[in-house]
N, C-alpha and C positions, 0 to 999 in steps of 0.2 A: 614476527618482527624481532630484530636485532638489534640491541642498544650499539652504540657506534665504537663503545669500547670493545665489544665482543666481535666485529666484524671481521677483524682481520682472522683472529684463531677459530673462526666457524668456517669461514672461505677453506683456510688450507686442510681441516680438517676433512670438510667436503669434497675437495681435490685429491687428499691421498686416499681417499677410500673410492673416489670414483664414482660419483655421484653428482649427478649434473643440477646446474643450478644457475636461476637468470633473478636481475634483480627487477621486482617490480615498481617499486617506489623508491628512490633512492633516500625519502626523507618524508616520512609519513606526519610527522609534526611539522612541516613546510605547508604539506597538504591542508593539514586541519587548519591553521593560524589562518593560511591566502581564503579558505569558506567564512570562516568566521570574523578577516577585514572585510567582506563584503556586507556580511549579516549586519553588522554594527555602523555602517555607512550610511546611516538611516535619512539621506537628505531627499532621494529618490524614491523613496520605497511605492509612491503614492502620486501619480502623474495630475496636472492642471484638471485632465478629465475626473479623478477618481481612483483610474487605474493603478494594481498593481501592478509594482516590478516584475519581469516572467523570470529577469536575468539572475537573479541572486534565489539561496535560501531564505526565508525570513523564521522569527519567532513567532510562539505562537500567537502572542497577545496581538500581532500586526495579522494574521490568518483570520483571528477571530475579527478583526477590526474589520477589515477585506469582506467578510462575509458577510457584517452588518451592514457595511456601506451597498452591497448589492442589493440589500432589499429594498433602503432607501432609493438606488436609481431604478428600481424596474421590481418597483410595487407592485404591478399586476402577474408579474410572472415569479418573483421570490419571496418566498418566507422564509423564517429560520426558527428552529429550536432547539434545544436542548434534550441527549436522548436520557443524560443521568449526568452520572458525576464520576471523577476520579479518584481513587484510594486516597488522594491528597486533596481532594475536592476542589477541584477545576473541571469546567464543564465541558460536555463532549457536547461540542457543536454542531447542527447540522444545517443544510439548506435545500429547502426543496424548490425546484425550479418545476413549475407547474405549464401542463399543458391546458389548462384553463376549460378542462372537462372533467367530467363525473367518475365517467366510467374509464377513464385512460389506463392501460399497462404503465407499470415501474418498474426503472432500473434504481438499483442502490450502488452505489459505489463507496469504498472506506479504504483511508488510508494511514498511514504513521502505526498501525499495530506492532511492528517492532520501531523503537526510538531511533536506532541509528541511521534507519534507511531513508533520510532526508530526500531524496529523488522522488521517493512515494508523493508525499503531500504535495511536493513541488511540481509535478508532471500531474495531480488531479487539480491542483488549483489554474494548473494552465487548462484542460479540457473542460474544468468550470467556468474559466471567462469564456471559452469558445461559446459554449452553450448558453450563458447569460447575456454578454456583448455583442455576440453576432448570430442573433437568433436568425435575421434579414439571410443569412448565407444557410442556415440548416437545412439537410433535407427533408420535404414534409413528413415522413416518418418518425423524426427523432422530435419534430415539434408535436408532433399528435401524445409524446410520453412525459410522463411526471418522472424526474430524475432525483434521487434526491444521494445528498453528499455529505461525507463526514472526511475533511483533509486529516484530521490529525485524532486517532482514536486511542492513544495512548500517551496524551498530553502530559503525564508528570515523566516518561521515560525520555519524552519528547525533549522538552525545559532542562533533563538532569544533562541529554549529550550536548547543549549546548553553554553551559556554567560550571557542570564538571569531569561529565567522562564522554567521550566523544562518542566510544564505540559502545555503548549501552546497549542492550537489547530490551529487556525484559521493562513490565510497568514496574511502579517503587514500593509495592503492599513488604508490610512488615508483617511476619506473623511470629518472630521469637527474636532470638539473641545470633543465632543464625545469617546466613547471606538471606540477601532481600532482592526481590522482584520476583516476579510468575511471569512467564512464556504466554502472555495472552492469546495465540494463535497454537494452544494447546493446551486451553480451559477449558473448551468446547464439550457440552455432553453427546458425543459421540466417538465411542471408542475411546475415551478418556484412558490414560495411562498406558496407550498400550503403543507400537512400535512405534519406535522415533521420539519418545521421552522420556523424560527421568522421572523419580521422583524424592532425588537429593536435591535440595534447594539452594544449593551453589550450581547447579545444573544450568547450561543453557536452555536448556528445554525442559524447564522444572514444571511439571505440570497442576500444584497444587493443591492445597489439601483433600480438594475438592472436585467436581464438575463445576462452574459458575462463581467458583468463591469468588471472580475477582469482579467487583463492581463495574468495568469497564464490559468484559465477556459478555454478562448479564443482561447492561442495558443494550446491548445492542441487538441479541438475541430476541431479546421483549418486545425491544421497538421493529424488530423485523415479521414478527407472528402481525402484529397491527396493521402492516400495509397492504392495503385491497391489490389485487393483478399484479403480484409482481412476480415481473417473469427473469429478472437478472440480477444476480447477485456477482460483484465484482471487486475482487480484494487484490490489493494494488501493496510490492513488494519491491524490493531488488534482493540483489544484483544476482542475474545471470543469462536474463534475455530469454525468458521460457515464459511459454502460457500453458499453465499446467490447470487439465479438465481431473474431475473427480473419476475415482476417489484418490486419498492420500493415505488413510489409515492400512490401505495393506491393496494387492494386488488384484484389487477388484473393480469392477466398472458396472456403472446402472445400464438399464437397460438401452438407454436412447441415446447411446456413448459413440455410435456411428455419428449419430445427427449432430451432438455437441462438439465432435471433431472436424466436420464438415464445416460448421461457423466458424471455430477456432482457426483451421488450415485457410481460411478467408480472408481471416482478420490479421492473420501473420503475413497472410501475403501483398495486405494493404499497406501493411506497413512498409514492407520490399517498396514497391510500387513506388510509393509517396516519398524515396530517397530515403527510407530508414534504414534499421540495424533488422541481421535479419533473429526470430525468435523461435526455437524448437518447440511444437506443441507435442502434449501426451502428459500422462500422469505421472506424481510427483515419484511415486517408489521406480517407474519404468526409467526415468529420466533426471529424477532428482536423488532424493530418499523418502523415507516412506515416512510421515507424521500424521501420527491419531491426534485429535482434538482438534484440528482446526474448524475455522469458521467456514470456511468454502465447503466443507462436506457437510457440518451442518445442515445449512442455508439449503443445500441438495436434499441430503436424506431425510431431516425434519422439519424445515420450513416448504421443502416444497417446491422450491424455484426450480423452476425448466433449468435457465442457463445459468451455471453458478462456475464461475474463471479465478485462479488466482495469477499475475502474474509478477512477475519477478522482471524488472526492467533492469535497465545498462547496471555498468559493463560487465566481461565478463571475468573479470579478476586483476586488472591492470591497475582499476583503483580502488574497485569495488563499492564498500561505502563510503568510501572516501572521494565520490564523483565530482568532478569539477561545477562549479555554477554553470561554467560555460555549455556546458552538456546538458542544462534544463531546459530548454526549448527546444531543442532538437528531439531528444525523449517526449517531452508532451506532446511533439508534431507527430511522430510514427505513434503513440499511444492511445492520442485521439480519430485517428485512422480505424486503429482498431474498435474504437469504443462505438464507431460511428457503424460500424459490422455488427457488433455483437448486438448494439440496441435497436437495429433494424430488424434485427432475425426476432429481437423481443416485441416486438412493435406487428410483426408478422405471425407470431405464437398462437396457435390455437390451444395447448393443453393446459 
């Protein structure tokens, strides 16, 4: 990004050296102000029925409202709790959408682990009304599963990009005098510290003092060892339009990485199908780069989970995190394509 007084002498710089160059955004603070007049338009947020708005970003305090309101309409099939808390203690919300059996397979889904990627939450909480609101349309596989949901798992990075930095990533732990925040999707005790992080704590990818230091990491790991059959773990990102199978810590793959790709190439192509965008599968170092500590290898190598996804929704750098509202439904529509693929194949799981 270039402030608009340096524009003109970056251009010609880049012209006499010969170096090509296209503009993405002509005015990145236009972008942010037009998300954040809708955010704060609060007379819709919430329709005659109940419903949320799918069209806008919301805060989180309206996400967590949304959640609570679902269990009140569809008490037999929603509860909610709480998996812990945040460095700033705010709660990490969840909802479980029960398939009203014992022994049912689960999917987990979680989103907002980095703050800025507002599409995350907003494209799970659109695949959470689908699942909650239109069970009548589900197919009887995904009714037969317990799903349960976390839109926003890094709530205070969450709150900071919308009151003071847009582009945040990291949660808000303070441990010194120091820049603040940890890379919570590389707290993870697996392969902790190693390619793809730092461990200077002005780092985007600061991995922390720790394995687990950051109370968010923590509960979510804890509260994932607790759930009986669960066969899919699903971490929900932008931008880039990838559904990236494990692993990420380095150029390795488990053993049943044919089978996991075979789902994946399915679910990418559902999304084709169903008028979406279309989204590269394979691993993060083949296709992205390479990050130790996440939670999707986790959830693989120490929890356990058969299918464990991470993906990276729109776009592919036109705005990046900067996606328009207008592009949150169309994102939920190809995403829930996909979800509707992967919790089949978990519904189907014998290991």
């Amino acid at each position: 990004m270039i402030p608009s007084s340096k524009l003109h002498p970056v251009k010609q710089y880049l012209k006499s050296n010969q170096v090509p160059f296209r503009i993405m955004l002509d005015d990145v603070q236009q972008a942010i102000d037009l998300d954040k007049e809708l955010v704060y338009k609060n007379d819709y947020l919430f329709d005659d029925d109940g419903k949320l708005s799918m069209d806008r970003y919301h805060r989180l305090s309206v996400i967590h409202d949304y959640l609570s309101s679902l269990v009140e309409m569809h008490p037999d099939t929603v509860s909610d709790g709480t998996l812990g808390f945040s460095w700033e203690g705010r709660p990490l919300k969840y909802i479980k959408i029960s398939s009203g059996k014992d022994d049912s397979k689960a999917v987990f889904i979680d989103a907002g682990i980095h703050a800025r990627e507002w599409i995350s939450p907003a494209a799970v909480l659109y695949v959470t009304q689908k699942l909650t609101e239109k069970r009548d349309k589900l197919p009887k596989e995904l009714l037969d599963l317990d799903f349960y949901i976390v839109p926003v798992l890094n709530p205070d990075g969450y709150e900071y990009t919308h009151t003071t930095k847009r582009l945040w990533r990291k949660n808000r732990s303070q441990r010194g005098p120091g820049c603040q925040g940890i890379d919570l999707n590389r707290n993870f005790d697996i392969y902790w510290a190693g390619k793809g992080t730092s461990r200077h704590e002005c780092s985007q990818v600061y991995v922390g003092p720790a394995p687990f230091s950051e109370p968010e990491s923590l509960a979510i790991a804890d509260f994932l060892m607790t759930i009986k059959n669960l066969k899919a773990y699903i971490s929900v990102h932008s931008y880039s339009q990838l559904l990236l199978l494990p692993y990420s810590y380095d150029s390795v793959k488990p053993s049943d990485y044919e089978e996991l790709k075979e789902t994946a190439d399915r679910a990418a192509e559902s999304m084709v199908m169903a008028g979406g965008e279309y989204y590269q599968v394979g691993t993060s170092p083949d296709i992205l780069y390479p990050a130790s500590g996440s939670s999707a290898d986790w959830a693989k190598a120490v929890a356990g989970v058969k299918y464990s996804y991470t993906f990276e929704l729109r776009d592919t750098g036109k705005h990046g995190f900067l996606l328009p509202a207008s592009q949150i439904i169309p994102t939920g529509k190809e995403f829930f394509e996909a979800i509707k693929v992967i919790a089949a194949a978990a519904a189907r799981s014998h290991d």
